[in-house]
PDB file with SEQRES, HELIX, SHEET and CRYST1 records, atoms N, CA, C and O in Angstrom:
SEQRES   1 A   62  UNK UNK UNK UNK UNK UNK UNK UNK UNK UNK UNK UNK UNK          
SEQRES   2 A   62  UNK UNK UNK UNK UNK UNK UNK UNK UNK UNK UNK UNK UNK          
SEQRES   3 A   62  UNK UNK UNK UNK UNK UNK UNK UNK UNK UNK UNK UNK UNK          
SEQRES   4 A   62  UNK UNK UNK UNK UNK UNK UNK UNK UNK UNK UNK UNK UNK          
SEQRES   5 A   62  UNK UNK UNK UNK UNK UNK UNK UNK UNK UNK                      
HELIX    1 AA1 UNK A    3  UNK A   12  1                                  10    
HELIX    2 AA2 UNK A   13  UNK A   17  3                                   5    
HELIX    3 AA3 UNK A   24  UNK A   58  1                                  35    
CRYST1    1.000    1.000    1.000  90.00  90.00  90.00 P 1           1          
ATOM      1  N   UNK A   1     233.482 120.715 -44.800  1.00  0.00           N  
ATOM      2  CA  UNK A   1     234.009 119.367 -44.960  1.00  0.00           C  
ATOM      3  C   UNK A   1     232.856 118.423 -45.310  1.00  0.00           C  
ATOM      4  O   UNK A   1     231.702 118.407 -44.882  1.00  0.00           O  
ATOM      5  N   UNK A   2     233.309 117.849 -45.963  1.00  0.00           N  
ATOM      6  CA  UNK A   2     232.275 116.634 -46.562  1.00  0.00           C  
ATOM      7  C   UNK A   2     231.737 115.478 -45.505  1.00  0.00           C  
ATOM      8  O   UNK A   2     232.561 115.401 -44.595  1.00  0.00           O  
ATOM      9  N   UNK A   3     230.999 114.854 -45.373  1.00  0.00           N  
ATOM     10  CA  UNK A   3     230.289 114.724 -44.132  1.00  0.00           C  
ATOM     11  C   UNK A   3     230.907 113.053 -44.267  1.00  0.00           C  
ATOM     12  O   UNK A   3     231.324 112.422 -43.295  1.00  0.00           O  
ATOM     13  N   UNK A   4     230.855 112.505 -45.719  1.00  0.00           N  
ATOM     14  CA  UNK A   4     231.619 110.988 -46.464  1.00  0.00           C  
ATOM     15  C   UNK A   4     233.083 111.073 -45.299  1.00  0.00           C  
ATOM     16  O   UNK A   4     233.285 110.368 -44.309  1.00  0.00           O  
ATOM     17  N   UNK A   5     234.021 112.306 -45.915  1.00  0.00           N  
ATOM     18  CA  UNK A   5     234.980 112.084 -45.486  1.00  0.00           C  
ATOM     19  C   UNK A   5     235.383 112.271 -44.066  1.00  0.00           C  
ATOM     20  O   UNK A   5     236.319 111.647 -43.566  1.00  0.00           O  
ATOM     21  N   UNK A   6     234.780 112.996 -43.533  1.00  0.00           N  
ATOM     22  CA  UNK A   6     234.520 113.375 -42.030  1.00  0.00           C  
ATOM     23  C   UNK A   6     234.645 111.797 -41.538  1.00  0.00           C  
ATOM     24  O   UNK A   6     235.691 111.318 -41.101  1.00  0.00           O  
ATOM     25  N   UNK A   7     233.630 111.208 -41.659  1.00  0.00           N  
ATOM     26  CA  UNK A   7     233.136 110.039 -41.083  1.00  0.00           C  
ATOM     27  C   UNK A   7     234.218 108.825 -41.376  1.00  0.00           C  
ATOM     28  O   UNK A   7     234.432 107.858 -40.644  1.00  0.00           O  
ATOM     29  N   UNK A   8     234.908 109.166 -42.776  1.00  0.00           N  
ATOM     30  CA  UNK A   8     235.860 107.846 -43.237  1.00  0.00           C  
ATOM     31  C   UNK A   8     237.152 108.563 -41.992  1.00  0.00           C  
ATOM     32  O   UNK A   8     237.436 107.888 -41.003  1.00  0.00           O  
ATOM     33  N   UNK A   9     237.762 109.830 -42.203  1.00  0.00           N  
ATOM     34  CA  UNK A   9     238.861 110.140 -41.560  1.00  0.00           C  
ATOM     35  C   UNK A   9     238.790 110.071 -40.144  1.00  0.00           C  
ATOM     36  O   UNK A   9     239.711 110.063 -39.328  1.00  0.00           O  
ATOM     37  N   UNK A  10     237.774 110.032 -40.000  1.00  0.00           N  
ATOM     38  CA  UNK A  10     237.039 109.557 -38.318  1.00  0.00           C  
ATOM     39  C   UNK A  10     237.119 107.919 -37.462  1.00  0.00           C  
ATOM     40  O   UNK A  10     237.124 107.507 -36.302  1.00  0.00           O  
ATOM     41  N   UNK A  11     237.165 107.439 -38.648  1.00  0.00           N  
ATOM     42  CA  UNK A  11     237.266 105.681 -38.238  1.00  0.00           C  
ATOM     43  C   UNK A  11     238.779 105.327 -38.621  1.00  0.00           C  
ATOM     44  O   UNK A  11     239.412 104.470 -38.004  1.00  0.00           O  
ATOM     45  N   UNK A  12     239.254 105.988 -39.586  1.00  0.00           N  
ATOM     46  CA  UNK A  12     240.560 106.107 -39.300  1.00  0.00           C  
ATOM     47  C   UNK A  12     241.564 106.296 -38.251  1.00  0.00           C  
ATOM     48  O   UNK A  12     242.452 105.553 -37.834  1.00  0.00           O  
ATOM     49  N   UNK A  13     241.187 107.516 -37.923  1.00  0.00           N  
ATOM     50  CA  UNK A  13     242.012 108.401 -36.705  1.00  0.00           C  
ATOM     51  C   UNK A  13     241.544 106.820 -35.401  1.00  0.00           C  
ATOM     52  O   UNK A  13     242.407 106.275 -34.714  1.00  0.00           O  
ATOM     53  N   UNK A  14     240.024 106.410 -35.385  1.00  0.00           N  
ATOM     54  CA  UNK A  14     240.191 105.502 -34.340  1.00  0.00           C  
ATOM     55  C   UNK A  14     240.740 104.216 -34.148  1.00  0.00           C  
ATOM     56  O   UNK A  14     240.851 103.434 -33.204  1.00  0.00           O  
ATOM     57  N   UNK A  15     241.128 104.252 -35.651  1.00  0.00           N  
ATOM     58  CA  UNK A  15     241.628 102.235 -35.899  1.00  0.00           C  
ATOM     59  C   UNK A  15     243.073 102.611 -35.688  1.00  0.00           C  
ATOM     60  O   UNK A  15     243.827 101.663 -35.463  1.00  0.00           O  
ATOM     61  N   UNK A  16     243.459 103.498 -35.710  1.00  0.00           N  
ATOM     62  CA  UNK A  16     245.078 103.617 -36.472  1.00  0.00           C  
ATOM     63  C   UNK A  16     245.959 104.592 -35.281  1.00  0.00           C  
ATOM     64  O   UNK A  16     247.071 104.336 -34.817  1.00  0.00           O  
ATOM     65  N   UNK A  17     245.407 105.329 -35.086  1.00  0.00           N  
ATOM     66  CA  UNK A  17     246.273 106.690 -34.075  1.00  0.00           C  
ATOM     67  C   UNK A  17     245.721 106.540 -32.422  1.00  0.00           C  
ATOM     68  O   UNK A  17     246.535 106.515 -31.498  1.00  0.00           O  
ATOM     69  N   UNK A  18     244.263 106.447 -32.201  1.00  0.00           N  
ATOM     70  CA  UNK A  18     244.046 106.401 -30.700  1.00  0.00           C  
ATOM     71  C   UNK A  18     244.686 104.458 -29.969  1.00  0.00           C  
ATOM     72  O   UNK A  18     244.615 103.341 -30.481  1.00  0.00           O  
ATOM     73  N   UNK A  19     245.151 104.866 -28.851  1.00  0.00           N  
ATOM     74  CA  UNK A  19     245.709 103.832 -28.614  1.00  0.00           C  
ATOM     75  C   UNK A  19     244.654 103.155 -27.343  1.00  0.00           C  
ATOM     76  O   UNK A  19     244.093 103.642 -26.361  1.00  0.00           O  
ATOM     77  N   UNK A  20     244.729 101.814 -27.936  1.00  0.00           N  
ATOM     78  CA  UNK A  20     243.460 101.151 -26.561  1.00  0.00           C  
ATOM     79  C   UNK A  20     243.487 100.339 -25.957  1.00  0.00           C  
ATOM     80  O   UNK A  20     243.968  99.248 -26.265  1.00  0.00           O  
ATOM     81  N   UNK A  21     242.721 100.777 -24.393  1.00  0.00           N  
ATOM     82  CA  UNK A  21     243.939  99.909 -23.341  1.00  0.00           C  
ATOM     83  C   UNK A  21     243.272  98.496 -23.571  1.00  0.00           C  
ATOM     84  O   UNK A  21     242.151  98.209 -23.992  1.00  0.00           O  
ATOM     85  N   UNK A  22     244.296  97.730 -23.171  1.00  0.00           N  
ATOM     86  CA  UNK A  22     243.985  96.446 -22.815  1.00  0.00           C  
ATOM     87  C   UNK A  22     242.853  95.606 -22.043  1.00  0.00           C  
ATOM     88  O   UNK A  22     241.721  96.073 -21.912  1.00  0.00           O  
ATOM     89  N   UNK A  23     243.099  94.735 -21.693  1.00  0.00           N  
ATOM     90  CA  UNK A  23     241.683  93.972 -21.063  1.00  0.00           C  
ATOM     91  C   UNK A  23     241.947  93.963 -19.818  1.00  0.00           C  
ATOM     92  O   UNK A  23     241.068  94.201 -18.989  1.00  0.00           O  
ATOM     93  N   UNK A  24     243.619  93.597 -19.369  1.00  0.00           N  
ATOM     94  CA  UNK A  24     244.320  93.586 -17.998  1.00  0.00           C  
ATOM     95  C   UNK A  24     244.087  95.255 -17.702  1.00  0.00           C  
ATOM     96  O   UNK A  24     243.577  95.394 -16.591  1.00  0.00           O  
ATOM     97  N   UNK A  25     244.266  96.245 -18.228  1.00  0.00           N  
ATOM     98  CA  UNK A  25     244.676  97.493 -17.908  1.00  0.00           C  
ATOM     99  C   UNK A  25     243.202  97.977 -17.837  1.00  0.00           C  
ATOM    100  O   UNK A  25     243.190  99.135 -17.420  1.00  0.00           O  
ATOM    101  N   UNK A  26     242.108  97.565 -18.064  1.00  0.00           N  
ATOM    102  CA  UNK A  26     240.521  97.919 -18.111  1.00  0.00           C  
ATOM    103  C   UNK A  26     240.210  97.241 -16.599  1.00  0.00           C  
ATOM    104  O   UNK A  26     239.744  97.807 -15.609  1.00  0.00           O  
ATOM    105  N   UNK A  27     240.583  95.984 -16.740  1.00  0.00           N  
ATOM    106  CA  UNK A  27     239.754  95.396 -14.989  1.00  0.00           C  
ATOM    107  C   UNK A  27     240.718  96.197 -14.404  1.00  0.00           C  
ATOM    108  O   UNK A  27     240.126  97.166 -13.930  1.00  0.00           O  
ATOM    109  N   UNK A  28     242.249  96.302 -14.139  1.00  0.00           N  
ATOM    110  CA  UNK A  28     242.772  97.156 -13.033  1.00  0.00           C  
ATOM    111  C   UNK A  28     242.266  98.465 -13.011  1.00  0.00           C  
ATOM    112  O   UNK A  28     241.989  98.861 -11.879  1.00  0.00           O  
ATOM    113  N   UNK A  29     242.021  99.424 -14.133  1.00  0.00           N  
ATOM    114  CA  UNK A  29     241.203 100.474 -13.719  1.00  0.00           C  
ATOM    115  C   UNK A  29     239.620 100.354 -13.287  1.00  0.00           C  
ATOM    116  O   UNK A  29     238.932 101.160 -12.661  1.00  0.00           O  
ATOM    117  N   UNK A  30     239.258  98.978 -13.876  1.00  0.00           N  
ATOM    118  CA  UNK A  30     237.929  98.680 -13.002  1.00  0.00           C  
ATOM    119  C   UNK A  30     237.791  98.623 -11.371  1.00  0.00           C  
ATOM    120  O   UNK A  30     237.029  99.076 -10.517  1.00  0.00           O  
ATOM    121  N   UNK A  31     239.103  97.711 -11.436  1.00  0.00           N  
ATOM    122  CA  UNK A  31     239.038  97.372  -9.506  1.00  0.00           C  
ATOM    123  C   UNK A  31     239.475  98.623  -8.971  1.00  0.00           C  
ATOM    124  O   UNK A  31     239.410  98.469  -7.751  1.00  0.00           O  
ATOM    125  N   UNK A  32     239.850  99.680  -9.194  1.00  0.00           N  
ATOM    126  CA  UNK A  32     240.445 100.748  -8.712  1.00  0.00           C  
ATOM    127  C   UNK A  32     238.923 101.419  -8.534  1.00  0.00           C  
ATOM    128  O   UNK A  32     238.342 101.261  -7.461  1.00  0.00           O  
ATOM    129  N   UNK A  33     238.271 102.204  -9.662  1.00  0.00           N  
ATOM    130  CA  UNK A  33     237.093 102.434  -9.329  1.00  0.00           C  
ATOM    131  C   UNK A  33     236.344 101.853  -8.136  1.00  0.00           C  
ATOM    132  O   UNK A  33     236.150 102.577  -7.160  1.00  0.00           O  
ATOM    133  N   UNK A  34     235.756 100.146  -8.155  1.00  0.00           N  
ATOM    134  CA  UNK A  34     235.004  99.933  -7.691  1.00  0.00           C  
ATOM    135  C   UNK A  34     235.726 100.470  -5.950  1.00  0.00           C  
ATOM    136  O   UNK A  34     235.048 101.018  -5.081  1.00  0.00           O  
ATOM    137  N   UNK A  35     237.059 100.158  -5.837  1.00  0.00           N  
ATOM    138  CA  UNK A  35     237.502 100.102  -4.415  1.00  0.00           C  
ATOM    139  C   UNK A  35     237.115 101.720  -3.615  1.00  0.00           C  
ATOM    140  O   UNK A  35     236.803 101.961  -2.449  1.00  0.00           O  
ATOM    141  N   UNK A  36     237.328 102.792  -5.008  1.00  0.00           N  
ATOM    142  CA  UNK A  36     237.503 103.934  -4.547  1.00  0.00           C  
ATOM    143  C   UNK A  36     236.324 104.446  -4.530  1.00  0.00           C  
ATOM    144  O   UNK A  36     236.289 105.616  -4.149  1.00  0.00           O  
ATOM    145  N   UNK A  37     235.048 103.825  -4.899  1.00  0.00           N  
ATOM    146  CA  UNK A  37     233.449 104.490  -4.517  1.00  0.00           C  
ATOM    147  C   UNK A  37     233.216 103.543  -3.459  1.00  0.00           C  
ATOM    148  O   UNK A  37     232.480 104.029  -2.601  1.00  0.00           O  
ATOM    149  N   UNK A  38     233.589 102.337  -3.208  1.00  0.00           N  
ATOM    150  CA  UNK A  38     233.637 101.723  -1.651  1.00  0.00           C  
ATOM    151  C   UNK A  38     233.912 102.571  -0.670  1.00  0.00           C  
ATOM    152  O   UNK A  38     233.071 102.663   0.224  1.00  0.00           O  
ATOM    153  N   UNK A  39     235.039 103.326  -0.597  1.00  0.00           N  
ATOM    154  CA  UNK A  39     235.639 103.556  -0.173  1.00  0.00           C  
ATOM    155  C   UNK A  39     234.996 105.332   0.569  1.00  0.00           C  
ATOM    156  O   UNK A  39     235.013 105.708   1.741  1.00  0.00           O  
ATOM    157  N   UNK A  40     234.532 106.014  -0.598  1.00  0.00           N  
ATOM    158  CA  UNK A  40     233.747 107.226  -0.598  1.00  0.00           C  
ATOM    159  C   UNK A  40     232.780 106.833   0.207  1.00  0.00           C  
ATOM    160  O   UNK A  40     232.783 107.161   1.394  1.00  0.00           O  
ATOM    161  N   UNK A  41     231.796 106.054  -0.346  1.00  0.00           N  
ATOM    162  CA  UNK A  41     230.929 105.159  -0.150  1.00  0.00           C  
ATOM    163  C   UNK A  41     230.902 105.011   1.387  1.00  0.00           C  
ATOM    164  O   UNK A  41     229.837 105.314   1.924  1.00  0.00           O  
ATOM    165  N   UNK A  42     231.917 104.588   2.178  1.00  0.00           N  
ATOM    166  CA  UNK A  42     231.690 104.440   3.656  1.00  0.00           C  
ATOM    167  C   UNK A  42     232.217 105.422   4.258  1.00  0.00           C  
ATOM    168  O   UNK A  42     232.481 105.106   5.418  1.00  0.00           O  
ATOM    169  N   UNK A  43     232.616 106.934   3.903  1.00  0.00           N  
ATOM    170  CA  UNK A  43     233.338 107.905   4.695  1.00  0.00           C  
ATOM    171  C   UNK A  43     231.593 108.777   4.617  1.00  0.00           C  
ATOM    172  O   UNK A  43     231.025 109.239   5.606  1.00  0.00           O  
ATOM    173  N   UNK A  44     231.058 108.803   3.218  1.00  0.00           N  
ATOM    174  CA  UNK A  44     229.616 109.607   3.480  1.00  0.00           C  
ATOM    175  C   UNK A  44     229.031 108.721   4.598  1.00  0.00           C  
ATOM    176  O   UNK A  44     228.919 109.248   5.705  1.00  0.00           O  
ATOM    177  N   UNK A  45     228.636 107.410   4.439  1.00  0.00           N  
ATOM    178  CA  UNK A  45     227.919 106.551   5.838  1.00  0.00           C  
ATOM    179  C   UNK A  45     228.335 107.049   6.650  1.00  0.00           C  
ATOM    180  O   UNK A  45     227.584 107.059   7.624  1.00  0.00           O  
ATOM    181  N   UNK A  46     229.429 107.620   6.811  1.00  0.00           N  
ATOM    182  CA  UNK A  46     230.516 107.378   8.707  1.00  0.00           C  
ATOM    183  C   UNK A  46     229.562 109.054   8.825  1.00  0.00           C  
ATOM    184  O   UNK A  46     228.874 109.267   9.823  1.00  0.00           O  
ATOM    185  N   UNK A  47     229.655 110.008   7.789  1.00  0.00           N  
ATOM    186  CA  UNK A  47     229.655 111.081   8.229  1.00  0.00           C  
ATOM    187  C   UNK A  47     227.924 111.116   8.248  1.00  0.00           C  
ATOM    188  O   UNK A  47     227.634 111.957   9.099  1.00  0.00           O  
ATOM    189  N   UNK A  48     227.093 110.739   7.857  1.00  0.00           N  
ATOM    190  CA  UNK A  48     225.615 110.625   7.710  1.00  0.00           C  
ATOM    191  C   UNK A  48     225.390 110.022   9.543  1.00  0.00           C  
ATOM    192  O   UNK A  48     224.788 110.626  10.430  1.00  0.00           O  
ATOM    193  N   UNK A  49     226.070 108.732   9.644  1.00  0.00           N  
ATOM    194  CA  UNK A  49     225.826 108.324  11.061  1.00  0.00           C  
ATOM    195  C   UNK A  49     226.177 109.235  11.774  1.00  0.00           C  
ATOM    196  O   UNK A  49     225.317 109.429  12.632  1.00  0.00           O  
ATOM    197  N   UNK A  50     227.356 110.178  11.896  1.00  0.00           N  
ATOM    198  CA  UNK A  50     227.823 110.861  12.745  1.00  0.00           C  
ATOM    199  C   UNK A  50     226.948 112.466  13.124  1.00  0.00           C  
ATOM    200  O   UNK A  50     226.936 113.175  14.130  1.00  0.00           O  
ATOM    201  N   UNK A  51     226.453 112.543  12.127  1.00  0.00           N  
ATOM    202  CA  UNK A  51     225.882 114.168  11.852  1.00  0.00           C  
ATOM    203  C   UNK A  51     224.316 113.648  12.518  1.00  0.00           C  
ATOM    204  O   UNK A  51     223.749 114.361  13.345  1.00  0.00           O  
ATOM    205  N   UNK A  52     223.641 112.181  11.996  1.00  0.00           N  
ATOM    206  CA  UNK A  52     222.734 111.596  13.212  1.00  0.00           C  
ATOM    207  C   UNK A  52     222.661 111.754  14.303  1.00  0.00           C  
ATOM    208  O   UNK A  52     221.617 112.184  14.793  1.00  0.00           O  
ATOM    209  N   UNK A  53     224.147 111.348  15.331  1.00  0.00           N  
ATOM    210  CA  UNK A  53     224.222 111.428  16.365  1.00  0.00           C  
ATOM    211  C   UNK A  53     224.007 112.767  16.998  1.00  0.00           C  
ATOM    212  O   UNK A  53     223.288 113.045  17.958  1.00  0.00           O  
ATOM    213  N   UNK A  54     224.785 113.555  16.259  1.00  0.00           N  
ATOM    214  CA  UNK A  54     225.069 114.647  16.866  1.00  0.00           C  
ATOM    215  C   UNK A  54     223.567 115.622  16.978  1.00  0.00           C  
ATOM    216  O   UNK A  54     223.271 116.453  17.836  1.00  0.00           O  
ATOM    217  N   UNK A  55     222.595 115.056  15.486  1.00  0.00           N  
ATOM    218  CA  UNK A  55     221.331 116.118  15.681  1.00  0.00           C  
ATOM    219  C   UNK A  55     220.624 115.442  16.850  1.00  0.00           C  
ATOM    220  O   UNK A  55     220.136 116.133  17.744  1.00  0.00           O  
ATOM    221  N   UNK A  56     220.557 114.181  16.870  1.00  0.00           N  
ATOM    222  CA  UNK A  56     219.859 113.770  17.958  1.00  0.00           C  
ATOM    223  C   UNK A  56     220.324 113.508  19.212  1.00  0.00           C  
ATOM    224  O   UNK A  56     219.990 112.544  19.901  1.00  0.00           O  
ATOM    225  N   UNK A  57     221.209 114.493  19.552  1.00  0.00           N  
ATOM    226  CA  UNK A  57     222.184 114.133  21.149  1.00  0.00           C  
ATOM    227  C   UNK A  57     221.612 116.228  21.132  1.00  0.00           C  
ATOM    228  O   UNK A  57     221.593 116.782  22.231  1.00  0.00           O  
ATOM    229  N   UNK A  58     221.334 116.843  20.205  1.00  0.00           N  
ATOM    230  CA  UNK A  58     221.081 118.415  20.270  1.00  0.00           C  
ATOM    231  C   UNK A  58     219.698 118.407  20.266  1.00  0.00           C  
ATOM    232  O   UNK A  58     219.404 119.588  20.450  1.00  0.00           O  
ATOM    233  N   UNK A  59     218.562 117.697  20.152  1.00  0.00           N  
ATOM    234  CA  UNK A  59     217.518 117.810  20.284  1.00  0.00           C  
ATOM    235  C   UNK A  59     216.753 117.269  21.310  1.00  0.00           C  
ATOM    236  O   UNK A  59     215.624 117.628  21.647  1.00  0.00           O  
ATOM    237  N   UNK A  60     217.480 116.325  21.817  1.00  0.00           N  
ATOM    238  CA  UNK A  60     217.359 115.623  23.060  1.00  0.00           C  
ATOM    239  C   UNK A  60     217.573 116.829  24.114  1.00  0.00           C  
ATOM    240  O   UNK A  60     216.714 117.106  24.951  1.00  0.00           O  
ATOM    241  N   UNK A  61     218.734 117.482  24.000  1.00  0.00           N  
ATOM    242  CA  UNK A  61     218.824 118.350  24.985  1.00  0.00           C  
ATOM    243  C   UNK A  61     217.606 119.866  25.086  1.00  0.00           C  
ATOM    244  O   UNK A  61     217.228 120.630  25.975  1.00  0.00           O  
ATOM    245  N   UNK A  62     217.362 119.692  23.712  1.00  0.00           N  
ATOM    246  CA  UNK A  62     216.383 120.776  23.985  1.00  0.00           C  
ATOM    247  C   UNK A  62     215.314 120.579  24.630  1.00  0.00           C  
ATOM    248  O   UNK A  62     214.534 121.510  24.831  1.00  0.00           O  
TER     249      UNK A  62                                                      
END                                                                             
């Protein structure tokens, strides 16, 4: 394939056939992200504090 037409049928296929979301439908999948690495985000903390406790409540005893 010709590398001209590659590239023309290429900006085609993206102006014309792929469909693209909106600006409303970009921040709601934005705020979804940010909420859901918040969210990760404080279950690793909970489990980092917790796995803390526990090495240093087992070394204490030793």
């Amino acid at each position: 394939m010709n590398p001209i037409n590659y590239i023309k049928e290429s900006y085609s296929e993206l102006v014309q056939k792929v469909s693209w979301p909106t600006s409303k439908e970009l921040t709601n999948s934005a705020v979804v992200v940010l909420i859901a690495s918040i969210i990760i985000a404080l279950v690793v903390w909970a489990m980092d504090l917790s796995f803390e406790a526990i090495m240093t409540f087992i070394y204490e005893k030793l």
